[in-house]
C-alpha positions as CSV (number, residue, x, y, z in Angstrom):
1,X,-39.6,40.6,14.3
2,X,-38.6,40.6,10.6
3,X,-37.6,44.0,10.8
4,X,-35.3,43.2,13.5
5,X,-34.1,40.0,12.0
6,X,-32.9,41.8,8.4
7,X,-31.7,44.7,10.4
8,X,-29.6,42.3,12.3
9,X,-28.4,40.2,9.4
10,X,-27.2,43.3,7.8
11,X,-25.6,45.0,10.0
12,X,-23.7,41.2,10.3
13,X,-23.1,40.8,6.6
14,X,-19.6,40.0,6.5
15,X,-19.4,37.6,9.5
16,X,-22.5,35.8,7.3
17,X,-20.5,35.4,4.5
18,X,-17.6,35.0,6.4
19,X,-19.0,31.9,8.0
20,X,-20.9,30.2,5.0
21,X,-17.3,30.5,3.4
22,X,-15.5,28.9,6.3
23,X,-18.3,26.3,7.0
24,X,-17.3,24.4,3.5
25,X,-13.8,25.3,3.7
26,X,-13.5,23.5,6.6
27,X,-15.6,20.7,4.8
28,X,-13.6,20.4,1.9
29,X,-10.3,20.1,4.0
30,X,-11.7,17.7,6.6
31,X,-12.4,15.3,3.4
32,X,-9.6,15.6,1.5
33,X,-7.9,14.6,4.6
34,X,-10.1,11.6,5.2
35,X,-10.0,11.1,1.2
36,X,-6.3,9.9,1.5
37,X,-7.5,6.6,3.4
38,X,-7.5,3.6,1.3
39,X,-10.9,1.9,0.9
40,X,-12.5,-0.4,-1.3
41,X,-16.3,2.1,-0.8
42,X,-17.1,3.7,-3.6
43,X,-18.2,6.8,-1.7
44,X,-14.2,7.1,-0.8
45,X,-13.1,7.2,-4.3
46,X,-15.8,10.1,-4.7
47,X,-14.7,11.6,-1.4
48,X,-12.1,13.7,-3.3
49,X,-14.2,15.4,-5.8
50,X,-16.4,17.0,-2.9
51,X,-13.7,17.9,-1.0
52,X,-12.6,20.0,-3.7
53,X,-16.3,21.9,-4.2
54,X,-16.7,22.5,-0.5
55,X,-12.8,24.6,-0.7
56,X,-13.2,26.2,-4.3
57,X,-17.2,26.9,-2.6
58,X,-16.0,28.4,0.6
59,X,-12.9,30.2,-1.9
60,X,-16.3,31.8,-3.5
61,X,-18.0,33.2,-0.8
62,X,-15.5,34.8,1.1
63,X,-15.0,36.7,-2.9
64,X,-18.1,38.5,-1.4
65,X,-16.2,39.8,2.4
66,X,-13.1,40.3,0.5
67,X,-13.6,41.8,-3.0
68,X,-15.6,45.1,-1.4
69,X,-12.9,45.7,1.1
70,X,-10.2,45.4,-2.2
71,X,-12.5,47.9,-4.0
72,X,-11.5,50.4,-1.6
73,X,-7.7,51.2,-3.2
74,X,-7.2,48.5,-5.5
75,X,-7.7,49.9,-10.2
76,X,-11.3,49.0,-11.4
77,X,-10.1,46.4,-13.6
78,X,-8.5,44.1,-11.5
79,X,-12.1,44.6,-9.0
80,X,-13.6,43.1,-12.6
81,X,-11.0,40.9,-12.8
82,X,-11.6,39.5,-9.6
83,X,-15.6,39.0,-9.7
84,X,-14.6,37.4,-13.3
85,X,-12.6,34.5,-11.1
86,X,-15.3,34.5,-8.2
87,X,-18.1,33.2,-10.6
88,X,-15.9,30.9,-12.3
89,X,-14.7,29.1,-8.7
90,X,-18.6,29.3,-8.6
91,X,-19.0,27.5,-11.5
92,X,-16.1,25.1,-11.0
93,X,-17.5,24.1,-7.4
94,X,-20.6,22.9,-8.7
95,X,-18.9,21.2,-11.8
96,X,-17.1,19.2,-8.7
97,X,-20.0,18.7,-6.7
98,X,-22.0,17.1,-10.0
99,X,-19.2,15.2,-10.9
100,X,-18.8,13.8,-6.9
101,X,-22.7,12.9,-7.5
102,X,-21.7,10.9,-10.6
103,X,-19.0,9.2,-8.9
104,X,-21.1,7.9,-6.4
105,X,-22.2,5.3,-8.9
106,X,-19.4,4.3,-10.3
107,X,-18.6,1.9,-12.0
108,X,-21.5,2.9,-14.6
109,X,-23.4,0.7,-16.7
110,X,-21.9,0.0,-20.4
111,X,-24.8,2.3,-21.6
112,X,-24.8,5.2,-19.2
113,X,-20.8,5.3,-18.8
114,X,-21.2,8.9,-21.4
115,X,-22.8,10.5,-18.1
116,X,-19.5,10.6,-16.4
117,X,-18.3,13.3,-18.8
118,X,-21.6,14.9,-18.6
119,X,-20.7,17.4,-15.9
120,X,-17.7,18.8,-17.8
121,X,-19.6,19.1,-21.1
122,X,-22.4,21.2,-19.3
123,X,-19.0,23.1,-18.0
124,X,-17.7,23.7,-20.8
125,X,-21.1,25.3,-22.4
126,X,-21.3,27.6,-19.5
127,X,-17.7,28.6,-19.9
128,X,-17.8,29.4,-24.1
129,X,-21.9,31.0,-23.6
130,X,-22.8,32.9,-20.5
131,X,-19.5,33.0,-19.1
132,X,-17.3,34.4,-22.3
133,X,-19.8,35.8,-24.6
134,X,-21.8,37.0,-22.0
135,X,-18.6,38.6,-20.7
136,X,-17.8,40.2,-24.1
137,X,-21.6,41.4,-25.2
138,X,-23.0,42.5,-22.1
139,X,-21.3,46.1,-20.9
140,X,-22.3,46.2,-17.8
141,X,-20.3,43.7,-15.4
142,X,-23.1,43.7,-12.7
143,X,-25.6,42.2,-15.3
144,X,-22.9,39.5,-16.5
145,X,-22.6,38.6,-13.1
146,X,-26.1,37.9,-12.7
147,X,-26.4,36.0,-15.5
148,X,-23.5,34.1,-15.2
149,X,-23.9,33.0,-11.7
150,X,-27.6,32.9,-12.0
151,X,-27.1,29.8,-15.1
152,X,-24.2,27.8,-13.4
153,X,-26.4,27.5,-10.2
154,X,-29.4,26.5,-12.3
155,X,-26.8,23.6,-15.0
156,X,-24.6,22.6,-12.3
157,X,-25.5,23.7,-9.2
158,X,-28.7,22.3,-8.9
159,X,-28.8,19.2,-10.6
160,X,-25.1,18.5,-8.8
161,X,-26.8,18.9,-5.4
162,X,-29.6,16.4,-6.2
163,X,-27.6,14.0,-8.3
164,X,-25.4,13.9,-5.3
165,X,-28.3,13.9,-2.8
166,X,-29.7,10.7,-4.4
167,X,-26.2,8.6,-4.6
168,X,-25.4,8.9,-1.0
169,X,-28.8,7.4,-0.6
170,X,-27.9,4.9,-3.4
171,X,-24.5,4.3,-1.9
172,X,-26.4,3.6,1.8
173,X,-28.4,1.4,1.5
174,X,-26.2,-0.5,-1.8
175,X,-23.0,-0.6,0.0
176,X,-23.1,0.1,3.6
177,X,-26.2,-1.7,4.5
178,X,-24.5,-5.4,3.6
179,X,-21.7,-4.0,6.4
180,X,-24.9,-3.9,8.9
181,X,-23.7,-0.6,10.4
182,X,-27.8,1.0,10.9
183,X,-26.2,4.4,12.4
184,X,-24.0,4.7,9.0
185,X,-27.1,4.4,7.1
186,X,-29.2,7.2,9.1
187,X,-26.4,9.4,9.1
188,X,-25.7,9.2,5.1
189,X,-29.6,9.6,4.9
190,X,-29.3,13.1,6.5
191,X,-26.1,13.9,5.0
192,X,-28.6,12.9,1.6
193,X,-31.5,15.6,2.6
194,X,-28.6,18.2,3.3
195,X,-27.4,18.0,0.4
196,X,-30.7,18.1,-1.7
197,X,-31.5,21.1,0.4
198,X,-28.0,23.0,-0.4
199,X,-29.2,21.8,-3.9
200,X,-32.2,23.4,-4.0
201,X,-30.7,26.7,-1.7
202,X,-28.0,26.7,-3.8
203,X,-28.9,26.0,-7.4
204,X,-32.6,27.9,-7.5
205,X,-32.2,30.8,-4.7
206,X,-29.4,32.9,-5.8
207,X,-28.9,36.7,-6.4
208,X,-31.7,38.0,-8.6
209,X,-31.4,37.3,-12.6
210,X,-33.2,39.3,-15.1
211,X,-35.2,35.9,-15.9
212,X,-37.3,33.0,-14.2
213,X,-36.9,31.8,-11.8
214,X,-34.1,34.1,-10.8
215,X,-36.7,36.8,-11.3
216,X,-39.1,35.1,-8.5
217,X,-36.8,33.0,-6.5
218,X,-34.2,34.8,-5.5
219,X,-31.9,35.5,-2.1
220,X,-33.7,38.9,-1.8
221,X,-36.9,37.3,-1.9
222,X,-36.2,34.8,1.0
223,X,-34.7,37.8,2.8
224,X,-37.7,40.2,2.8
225,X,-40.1,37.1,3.1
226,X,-38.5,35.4,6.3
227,X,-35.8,37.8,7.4
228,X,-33.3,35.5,6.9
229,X,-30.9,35.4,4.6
230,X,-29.9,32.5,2.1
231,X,-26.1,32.5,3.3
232,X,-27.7,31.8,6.6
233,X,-29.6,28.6,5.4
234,X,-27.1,27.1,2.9
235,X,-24.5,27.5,6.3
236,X,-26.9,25.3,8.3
237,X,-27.1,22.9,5.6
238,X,-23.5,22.5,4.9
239,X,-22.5,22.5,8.7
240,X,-25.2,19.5,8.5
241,X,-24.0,17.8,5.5
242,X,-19.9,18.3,7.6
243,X,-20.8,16.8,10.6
244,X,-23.3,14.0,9.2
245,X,-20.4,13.3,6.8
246,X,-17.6,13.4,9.7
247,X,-19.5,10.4,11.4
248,X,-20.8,8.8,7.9
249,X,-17.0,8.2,7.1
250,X,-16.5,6.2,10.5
251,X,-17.7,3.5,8.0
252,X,-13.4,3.7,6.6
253,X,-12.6,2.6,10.3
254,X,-15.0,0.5,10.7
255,X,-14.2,-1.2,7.3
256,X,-10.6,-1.3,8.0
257,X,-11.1,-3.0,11.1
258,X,-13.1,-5.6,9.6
259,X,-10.1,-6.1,7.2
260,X,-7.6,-6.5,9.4
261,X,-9.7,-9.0,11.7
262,X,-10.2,-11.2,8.5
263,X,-6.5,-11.3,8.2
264,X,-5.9,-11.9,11.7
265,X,-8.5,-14.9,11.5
266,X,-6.9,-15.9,8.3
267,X,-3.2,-15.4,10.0
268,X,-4.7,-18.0,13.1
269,X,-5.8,-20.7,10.4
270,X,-2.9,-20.6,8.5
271,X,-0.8,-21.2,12.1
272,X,-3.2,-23.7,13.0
273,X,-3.0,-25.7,9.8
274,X,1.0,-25.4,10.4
275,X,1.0,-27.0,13.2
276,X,-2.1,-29.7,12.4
277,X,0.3,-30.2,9.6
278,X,3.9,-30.8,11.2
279,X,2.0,-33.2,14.5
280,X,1.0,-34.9,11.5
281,X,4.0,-35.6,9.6
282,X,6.5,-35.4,13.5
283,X,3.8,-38.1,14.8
284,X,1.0,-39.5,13.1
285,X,3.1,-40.4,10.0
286,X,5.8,-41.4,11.7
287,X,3.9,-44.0,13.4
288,X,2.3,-45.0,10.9
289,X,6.3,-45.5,9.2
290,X,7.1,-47.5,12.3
291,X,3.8,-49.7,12.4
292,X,4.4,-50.5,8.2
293,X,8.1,-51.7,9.3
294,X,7.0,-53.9,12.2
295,X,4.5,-55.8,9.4
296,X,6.9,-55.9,7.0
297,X,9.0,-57.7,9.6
298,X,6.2,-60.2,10.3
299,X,5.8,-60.5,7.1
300,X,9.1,-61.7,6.4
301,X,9.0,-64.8,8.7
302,X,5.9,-65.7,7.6
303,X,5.2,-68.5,5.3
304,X,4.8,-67.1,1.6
305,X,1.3,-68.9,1.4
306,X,-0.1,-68.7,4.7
307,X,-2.9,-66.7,5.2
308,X,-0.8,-64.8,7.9
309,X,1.2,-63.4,4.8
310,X,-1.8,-62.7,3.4
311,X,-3.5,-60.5,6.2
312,X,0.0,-58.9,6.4
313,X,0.1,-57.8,2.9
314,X,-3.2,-57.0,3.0
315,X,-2.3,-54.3,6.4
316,X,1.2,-52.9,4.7
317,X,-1.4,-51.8,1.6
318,X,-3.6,-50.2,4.0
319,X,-0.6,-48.4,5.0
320,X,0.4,-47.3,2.4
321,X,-2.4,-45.6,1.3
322,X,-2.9,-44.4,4.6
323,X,0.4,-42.6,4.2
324,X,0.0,-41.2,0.6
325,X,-3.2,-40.0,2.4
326,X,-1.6,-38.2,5.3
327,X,0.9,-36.5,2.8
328,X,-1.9,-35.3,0.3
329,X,-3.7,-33.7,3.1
330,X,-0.2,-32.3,4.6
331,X,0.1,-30.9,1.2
332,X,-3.2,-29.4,1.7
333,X,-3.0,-27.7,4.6
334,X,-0.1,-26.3,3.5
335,X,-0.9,-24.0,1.1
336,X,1.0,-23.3,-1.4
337,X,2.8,-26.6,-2.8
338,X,3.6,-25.7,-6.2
339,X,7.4,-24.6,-7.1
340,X,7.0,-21.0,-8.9
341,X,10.2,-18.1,-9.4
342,X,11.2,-15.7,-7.3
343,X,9.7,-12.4,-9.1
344,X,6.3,-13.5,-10.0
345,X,5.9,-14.5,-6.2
346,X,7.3,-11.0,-5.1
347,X,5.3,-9.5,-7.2
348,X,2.0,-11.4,-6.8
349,X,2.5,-10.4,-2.9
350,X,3.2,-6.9,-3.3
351,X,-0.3,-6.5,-5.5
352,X,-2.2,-8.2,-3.0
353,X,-5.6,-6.5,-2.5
354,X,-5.5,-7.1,0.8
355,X,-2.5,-5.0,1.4
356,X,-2.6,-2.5,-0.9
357,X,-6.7,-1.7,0.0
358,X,-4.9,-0.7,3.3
359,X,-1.5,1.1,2.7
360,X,0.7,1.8,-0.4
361,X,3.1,-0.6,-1.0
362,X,5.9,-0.3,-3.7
363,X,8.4,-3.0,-5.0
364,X,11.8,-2.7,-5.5
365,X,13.1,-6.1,-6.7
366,X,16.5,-6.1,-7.9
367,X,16.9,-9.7,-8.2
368,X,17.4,-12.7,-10.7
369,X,14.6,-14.9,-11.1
370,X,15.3,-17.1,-9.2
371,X,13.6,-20.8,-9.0
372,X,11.8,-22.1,-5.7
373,X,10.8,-25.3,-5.0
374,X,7.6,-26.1,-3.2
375,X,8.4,-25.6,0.6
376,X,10.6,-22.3,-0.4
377,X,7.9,-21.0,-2.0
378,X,5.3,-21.8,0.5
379,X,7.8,-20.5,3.8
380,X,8.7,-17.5,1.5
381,X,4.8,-16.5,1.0
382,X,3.9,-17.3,4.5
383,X,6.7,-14.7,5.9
384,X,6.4,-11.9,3.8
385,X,2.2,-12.6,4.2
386,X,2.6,-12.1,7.9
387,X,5.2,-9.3,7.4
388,X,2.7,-6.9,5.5
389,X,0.2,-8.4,7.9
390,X,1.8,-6.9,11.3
391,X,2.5,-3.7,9.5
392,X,-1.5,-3.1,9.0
393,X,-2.0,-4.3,12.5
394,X,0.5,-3.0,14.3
395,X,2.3,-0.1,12.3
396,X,0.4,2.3,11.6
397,X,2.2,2.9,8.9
398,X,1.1,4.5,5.5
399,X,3.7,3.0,3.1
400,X,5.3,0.2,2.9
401,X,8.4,-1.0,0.6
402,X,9.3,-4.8,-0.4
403,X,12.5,-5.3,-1.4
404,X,14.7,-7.8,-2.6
405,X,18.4,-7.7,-3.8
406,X,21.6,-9.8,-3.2
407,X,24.5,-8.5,-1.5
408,X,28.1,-10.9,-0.4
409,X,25.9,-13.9,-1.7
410,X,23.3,-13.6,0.2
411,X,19.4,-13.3,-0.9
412,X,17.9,-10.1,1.5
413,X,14.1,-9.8,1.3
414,X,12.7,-7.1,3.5
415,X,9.9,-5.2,4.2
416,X,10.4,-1.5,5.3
417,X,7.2,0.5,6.9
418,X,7.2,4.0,8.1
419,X,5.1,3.4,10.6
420,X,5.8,4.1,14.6
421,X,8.4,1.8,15.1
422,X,9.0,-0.4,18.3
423,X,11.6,-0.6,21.3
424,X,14.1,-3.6,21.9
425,X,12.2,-4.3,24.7
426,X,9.2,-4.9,22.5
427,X,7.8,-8.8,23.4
428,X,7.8,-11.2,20.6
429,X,4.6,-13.2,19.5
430,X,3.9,-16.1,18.2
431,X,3.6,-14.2,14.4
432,X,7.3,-13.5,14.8
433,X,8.6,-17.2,16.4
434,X,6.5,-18.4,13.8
435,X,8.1,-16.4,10.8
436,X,12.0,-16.7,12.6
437,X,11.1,-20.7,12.6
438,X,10.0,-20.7,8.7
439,X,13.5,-18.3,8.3
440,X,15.3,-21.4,9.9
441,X,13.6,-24.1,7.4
442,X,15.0,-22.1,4.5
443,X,18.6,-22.3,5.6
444,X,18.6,-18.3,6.7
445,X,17.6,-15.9,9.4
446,X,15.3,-13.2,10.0
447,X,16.1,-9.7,11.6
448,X,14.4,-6.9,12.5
449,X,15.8,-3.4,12.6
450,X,13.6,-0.9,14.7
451,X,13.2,2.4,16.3
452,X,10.6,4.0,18.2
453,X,9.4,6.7,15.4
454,X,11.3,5.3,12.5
455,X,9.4,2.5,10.9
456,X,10.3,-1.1,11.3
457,X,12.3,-2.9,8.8
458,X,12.2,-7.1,8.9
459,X,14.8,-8.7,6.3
460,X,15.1,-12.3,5.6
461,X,18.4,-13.4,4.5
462,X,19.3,-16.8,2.8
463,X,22.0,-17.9,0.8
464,X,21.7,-17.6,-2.8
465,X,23.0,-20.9,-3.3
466,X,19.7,-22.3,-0.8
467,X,17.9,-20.5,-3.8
468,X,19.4,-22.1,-6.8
């Protein structure tokens, strides 16, 4: 059975190889796709660093289908020249793959923040002693290779692998157990053992060195042992560590959707309070007006030192501080009752976490700065708020521009997406009454400029002199 199995396998070389390579190939692309979605995880600001080992790895092995075929009719020296840049995308996978384990526990402690450079310094000694020296003292190339390959599997390859292992474990059960998401967790777990395993695989059994353990534990070794070679193994592993990964990384989704819920909760309290806030100054304080002038007019044809006048004044007190009551708690509901400038509020807006967590946002504020008083600044907020809002929700868009100039004396705030667009047809919500109605109380209006695969664009326009 052994026999047949190593007969088998090398007969099959090249597809082996072939497929290990394309196994994290494929990996690294598939993440440094999914690396480009904004998330507040720290395993996505890591994501890019193993995307990058799984193509510069899979660049590696298909060195070993490739470079025998180019032996065939291409010089000697550019054969050398191309195993010379096959070890170092060896070594420079594995720097990326221990420095993807690092980042997995970032932001480091005050006292171990020296360990994110600890990768490249490792790096760098490979690179100036077995790679360079090794390169210039030993004459024959096959035994640099073997020691060259054989020491960045055992400084970077290794301890990468299990360093990276152990902070998806960390990252698990730190980060995406508080998001209660139990399948995450068991998926990042195996995505963990993979990648200890492709540590171990990777970093110990490699081609034969002329010293332990590459002298003992070594791909041949596993070959005539089991039948099997390595390439075989390390594939399995990393077609376990893609797909684990692949469903690991629903936790982006799952995260964004939270995110935008919030906001839509958030969005449905702010309305509410809106309108809690108007029926209160429309109707409850108007009553309230109308019941103080009917005392005040009892009041007045009442003798000054009756005790009618006094149980009069006495109600028209009561009055009034239920009034100054009504308007603090209008004020309250309301937000934002503070006057502020036109820039800082732009600008405060366009750095909200909430937004940018989610898409990229740039400003481009070509304006004065300009004064707002309290209800300005609190309609102003409230649009552009619900704006950015419905371009996360309903956009999905990946950039979004603010901007704000003044053109024939008017003051035009917009906010441009690239997303999918929408028809004319398209029904309007209560989001949009709600933001054409807060246009109105400013003394402008609000349009929105739209085509199905263009983006949407919504501009508020107001006189300047509204602004003054």
């Amino acid at each position: 059975m052994r026999e047949a199995l190593q007969s088998f396998f090398e007969a099959n070389r090249i597809i082996v190889y072939s497929i290990y390579g394309q196994v994290f190939f494929t990996m690294g692309v598939i993440l440094a796709i999914q690396s480009l979605r904004h998330s507040r995880l720290r395993l996505a600001q890591a994501l890019p660093w193993l995307a990058l080992f799984g193509i510069l790895h899979g660049l590696h092995e298909w060195g070993d289908v490739f470079i025998p075929i180019q032996a065939t009719y291409l010089p000697d020296f550019l054969i050398k020249l191309l195993r010379i840049a096959q070890v170092f995308l060896l070594a420079l996978s594995f720097l990326c793959l221990f420095q993807f384990g690092i980042s997995t526990f970032s932001p480091l402690p005050t006292k171990w923040q020296w360990s994110f450079w600890l990768p490249t310094a490792i790096f760098v000694v490979w690179l100036l002693g077995p790679f360079y020296l090794g390169l210039t003292m030993l004459p024959e190339l096959k035994d640099w290779y073997a020691i060259a390959a054989a020491t960045a599997r055992y400084a970077l390859g290794l301890p990468g692998g299990l360093i990276a292992a152990y902070g998806l474990r960390v990252h698990a059960y730190q980060h995406i157990a508080p998001l209660d998401l139990p399948y995450i967790i068991r998926t990042l777990r195996i995505a963990g053992l993979a990648m200890a395993g492709y540590g171990i695989a990777g970093g110990v059994f490699g081609p034969a060195a002329p010293f332990f353990p590459g002298n003992v534990f070594n791909e041949m070794a596993v070959f005539q042992t089991i039948g099997i070679p390595m390439p075989v193994w390390r594939s399995l592993l990393g077609l376990i560590l893609l797909i684990t990964l692949l469903q690991s990384l629903e936790v982006f989704q799952v995260e964004i959707d939270r995110r935008i819920e919030e906001m839509e909760r958030a969005n449905i309290l702010a309305m509410e309070r809106e309108r809690i806030s108007r029926d209160l100054h429309d109707r409850i304080l108007q009553q309230i007006y109308a019941a103080g002038l009917l005392a005040e007019a009892l009041r007045e044809r009442c003798e000054p030192d009756s005790s009618m006048a006094q149980v009069l004044d006495q109600m028209l007190l009561a009055l009034n501080r239920a009034i100054e009551d009504v308007r603090i708690y209008i004020s309250t509901l309301q937000g934002i009752s503070r006057p502020g400038h036109l820039r800082p509020l732009l600008e405060e807006i366009a750095r909200d976490p909430r937004f940018r967590s989610i898409i990229d946002i740039e400003a481009q504020l070509d304006v004065p700065d300009l004064f707002l008083g309290p209800e300005q600044a609190a309609h102003l907020a409230a649009i552009l708020t619900e704006a950015f809002s419905n371009v996360i929700r309903h956009a999905r868009a990946r950039r979004a521009i603010l901007k704000a100039q003044i053109e024939d004396g008017r003051l035009r705030i917009g906010v441009c997406d690239d997303g999918i667009g929408m028809g004319p047809d398209h029904p309007i919500g209560m989001g949009l009454r709600t933001m054409q109605e807060r246009a109105r109380l400013l003394g402008g209006v609000l349009r929105i400029e739209s085509q199905p695969g263009h983006g949407t664009s919504v501009w508020l326009e107001v006189p300047v002199e509204q602004k003054a």
